[in-house]
N, C-alpha and C positions, 0 to 999 in steps of 0.2 A: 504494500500500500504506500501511498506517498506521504513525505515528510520531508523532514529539512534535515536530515541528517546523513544523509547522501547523495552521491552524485550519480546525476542519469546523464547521459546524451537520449537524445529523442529525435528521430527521425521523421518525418511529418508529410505527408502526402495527401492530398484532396484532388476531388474533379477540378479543371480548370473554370467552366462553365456551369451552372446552376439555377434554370428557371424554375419559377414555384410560382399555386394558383390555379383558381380553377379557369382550363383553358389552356393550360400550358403545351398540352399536346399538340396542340394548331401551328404550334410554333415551328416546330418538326424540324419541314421543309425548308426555310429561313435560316435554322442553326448550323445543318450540315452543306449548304450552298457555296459553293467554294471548296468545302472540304470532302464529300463524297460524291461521286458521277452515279452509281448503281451499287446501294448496300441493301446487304442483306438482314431485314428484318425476321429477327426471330421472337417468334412468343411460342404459345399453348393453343390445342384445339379448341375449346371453349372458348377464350379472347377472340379468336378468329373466325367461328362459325358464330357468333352473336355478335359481330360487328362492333365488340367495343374496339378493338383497333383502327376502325376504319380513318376518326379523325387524324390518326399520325399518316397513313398512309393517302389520304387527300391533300394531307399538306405537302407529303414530297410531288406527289403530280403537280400540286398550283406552282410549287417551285422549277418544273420541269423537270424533277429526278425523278432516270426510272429504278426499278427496283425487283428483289424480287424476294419470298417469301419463305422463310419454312416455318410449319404449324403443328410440329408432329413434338413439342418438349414435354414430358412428361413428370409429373409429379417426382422428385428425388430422381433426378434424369443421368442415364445407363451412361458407359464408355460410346456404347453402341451409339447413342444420337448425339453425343460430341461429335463421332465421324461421319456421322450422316449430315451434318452442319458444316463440316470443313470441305467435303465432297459436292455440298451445292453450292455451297463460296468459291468453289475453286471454278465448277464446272458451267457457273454463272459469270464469271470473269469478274467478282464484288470486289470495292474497295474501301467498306465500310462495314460494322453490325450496327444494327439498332436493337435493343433486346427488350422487347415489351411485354413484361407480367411477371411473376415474384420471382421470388427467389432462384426457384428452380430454370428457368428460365432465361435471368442473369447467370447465373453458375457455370449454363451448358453454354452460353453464347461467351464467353470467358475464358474457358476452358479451349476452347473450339478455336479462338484466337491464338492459344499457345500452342498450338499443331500446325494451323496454318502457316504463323510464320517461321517458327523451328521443326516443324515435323515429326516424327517419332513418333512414339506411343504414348499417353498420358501419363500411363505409369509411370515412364521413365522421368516423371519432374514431380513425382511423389517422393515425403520426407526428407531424412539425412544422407548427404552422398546425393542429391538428385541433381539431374542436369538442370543448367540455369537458363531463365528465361531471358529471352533478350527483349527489349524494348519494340512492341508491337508494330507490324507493317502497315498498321489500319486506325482509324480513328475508332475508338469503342463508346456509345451511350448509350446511357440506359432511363427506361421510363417505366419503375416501379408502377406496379398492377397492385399490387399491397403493400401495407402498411407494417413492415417488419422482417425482413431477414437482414434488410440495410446493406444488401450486397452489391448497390450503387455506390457504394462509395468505401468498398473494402478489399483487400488485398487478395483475395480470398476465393474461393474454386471450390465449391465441394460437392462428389462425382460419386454416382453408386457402383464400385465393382459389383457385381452379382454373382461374377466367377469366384471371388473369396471373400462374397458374403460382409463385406464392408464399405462404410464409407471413407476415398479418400479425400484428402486436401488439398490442392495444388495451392499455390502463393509465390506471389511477386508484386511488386509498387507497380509495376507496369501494368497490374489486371485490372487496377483502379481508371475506371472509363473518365473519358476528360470532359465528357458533357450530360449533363441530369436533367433531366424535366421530372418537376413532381409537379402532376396534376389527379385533386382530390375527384375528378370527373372519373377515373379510371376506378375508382372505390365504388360508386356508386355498384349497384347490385350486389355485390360480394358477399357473399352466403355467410350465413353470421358464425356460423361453425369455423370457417376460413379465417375471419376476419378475429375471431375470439384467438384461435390457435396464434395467428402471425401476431397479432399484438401482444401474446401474451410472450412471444417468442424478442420483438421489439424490449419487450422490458426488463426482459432476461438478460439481453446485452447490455442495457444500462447498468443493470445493477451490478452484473459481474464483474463488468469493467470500472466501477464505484468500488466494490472490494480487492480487486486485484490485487498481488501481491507486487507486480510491474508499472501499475498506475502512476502517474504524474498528476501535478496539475493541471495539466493541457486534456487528459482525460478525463481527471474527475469535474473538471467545467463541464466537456459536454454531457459525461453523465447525466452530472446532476439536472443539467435544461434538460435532458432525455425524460428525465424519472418524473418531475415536473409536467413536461408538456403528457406522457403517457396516462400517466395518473390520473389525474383531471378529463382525459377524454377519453380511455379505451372503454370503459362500458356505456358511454353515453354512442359512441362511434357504433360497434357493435350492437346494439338493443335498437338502435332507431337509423344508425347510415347518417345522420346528421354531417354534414359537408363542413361543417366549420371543424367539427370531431375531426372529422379524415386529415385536415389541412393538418390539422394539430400531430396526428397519429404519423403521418406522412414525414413531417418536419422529424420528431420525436422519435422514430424509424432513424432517419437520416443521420441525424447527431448521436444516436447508441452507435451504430455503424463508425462514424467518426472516431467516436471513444474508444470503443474496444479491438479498432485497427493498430492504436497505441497502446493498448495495455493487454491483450489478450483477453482472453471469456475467463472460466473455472471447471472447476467438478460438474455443476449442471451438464454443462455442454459435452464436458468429454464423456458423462456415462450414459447421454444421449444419445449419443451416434448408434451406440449396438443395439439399440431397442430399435433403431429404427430401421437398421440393415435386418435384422433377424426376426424383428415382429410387424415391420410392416407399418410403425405408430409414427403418424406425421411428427416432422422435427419438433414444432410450437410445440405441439400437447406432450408428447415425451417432454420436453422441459419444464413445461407448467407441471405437469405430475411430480419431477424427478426436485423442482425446487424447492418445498417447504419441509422437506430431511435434509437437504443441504443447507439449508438454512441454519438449522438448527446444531447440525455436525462445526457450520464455519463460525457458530455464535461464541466459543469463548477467544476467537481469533479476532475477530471481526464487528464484534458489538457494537461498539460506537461507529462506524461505518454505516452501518446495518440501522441503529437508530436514526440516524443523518439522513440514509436512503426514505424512512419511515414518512418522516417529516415531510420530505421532498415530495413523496405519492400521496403524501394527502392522509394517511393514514391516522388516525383518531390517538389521543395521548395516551399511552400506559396498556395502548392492543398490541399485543407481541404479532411479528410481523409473519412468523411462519403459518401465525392461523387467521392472520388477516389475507394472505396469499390463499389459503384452501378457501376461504368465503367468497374470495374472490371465482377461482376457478368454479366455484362450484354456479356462483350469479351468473357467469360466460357460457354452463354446460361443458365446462372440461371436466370428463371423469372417466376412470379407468376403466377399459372396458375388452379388454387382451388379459390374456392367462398368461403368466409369465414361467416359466416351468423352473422348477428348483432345481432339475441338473443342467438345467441352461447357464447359472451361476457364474461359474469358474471362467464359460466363454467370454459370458456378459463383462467380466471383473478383468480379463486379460484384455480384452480389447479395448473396454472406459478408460485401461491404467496407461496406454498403450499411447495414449491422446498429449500432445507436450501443452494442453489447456491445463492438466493436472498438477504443474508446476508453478502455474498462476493463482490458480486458487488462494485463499488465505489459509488455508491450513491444511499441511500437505494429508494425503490420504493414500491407504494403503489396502492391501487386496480386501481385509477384514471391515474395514469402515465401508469400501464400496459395496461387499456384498450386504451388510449391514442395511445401505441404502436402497438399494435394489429391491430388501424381506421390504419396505414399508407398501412397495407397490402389489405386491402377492399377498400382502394381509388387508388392502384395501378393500 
């Protein structure tokens, strides 16, 4: 966590470009005007077949960019449609992505970028010893579809092996797109189940990156406007879609993203990933679940952090935060609803520990604590 009693360097990277507002999508065609002749926008089947895309790609026509499309990313998206993405970029002649819809959707269009221009296999720019990314041949932007992975404006790749049943990471400064549009028009309809998971998925990187054991001031600022702007509107946003929420969810998204590009996540995140490769449980709600035991494991480390974050969300004086978070998931409809199998444990606990998030955490944790954390979702 941060203090004054050490010395950090901090390395600091953001979009260059960053419209916000409802409407922002219109803008499109005017941002990349000069910069791309024919990119390739990538989203998700639903954005695509209900036409919420449509206003980005009106706007490259009024500009006279042509363009062309892929709509096949899929929720926690394979190796498989990284290559199907590099293969229509290549075979369309593109010199641009635009990546339009959450998380998964920036990840693959990210990802699909570091093939493009260095080649190989994704693998090969997984973890320690990985080949390094070079600085991208293409301009990359992105226009969040939800309110929460924040992966507009984070370092950040993450790709489902299916072949070994995990998910990996890729990372470089270079993966951070140099142009955002956050427009709250793209919230509209988002199924509240959606919308409950990402947000709650948004707050989870506030807060992690608010405890961190790597944090600075430069993160715990934007945390702290994260925990702030999230608090105050993720169940108003969720319960009603209200567009001033989204703005807020949107913004609040954006600056956890910021935060925890500089200080890394925790334990949430890293014993999230295997529930989600092995059981199928979207990233948000595997977090929301896996939070209020980590909560509680990180509270003799992290208290005062932890009460600070309290304050920040809004949370009422003297309600202990791990069971103001279950009231919470429970107001959203996040609830546990996967059988999590007791000789699955040891997998579950190699792969969580396996995560270099685990190092960040406030207080480090070991096979027995994880599995520990793991028994609260089997006795739920």
């Amino acid at each position: 966590m941060s203090g004054a009693s050490r010395i950090q360097t901090l390395s600091w990277h953001v979009p260059e470009t960053v419209v916000t507002g409802a409407g922002a999508m219109k803008e499109t065609g005017g941002l990349v005007q000069g910069v791309m002749k024919h990119p390739l926008v990538v989203t998700g089947p639903h954005l695509f077949r209900a036409g919420i895309i449509a206003p980005v790609l009106e706007s490259l026509e009024e500009a006279g960019i042509g363009y062309a499309v892929f709509h096949e990313t899929e929720s926690d998206p394979s190796i498989e449609t990284v290559e199907k993405i590099r293969t229509m970029y290549e075979k369309n002649a593109c010199d641009g992505l635009i990546a339009v819809g959450g998380g998964s959707v920036m990840d693959a269009a990210k990802a699909a970028a570091v093939l493009i221009g260095d080649g190989g296999r994704l693998q090969d720019y997984e973890g320690a010893g990985a080949r390094k990314i070079s600085p991208l041949e293409m301009t990359l932007m992105a226009v969040p579809a939800t309110a929460g992975t924040g992966s507009e404006v984070t370092p950040f790749a993450v790709i489902s092996d299916h072949q070994r049943q995990v998910k990996m990471t890729v990372s470089s400064p270079f993966l951070i797109p140099e142009m955002v549009v956050l427009d709250p028009d793209l919230l509209s309809g988002v199924p509240a189940g959606l919308a409950a998971a990402t947000g709650m998925d948004a707050l989870i990187h506030a807060l992690e990156a608010y405890v961190s054991r790597y944090g600075s001031f430069i993160s715990d600022g934007f945390a702290a406007q994260a925990l702030e702007k999230i608090g105050h509107s993720l169940v108003k946003f969720v319960r009603t879609g209200d567009a001033e929420a989204a703005q807020e969810m949107l913004e609040g998204s954006f600056l956890a993203g910021c935060a925890f590009s500089l200080s890394r996540l925790g334990l949430v995140h890293a014993l999230s990933h295997p529930l989600s490769a092995h059981y199928g449980i979207p990233h948000g709600t595997a977090n929301a679940l896996l939070l209020p035991a980590v909560i509680r494991f990180n509270q003799e480390a992290a208290g005062e952090k932890y009460r600070q974050a309290a304050d920040l969300l809004g949370v009422k004086e003297q309600t202990d935060l791990a069971d103001w978070i279950e009231e919470l998931n429970r107001l959203l409809g996040i609830e546990m609803k996967w059988e999590i199998r007791e000789e699955d444990l040891p997998v579950l606990v190699r792969d969580g520990l396996m995560s270099g998030n685990v190092q960040a955490n406030p207080r480090l944790a070991e096979e027995k604590d994880a599995e520990d954390i793991y028994k609260t979702l089997i006795s739920a």
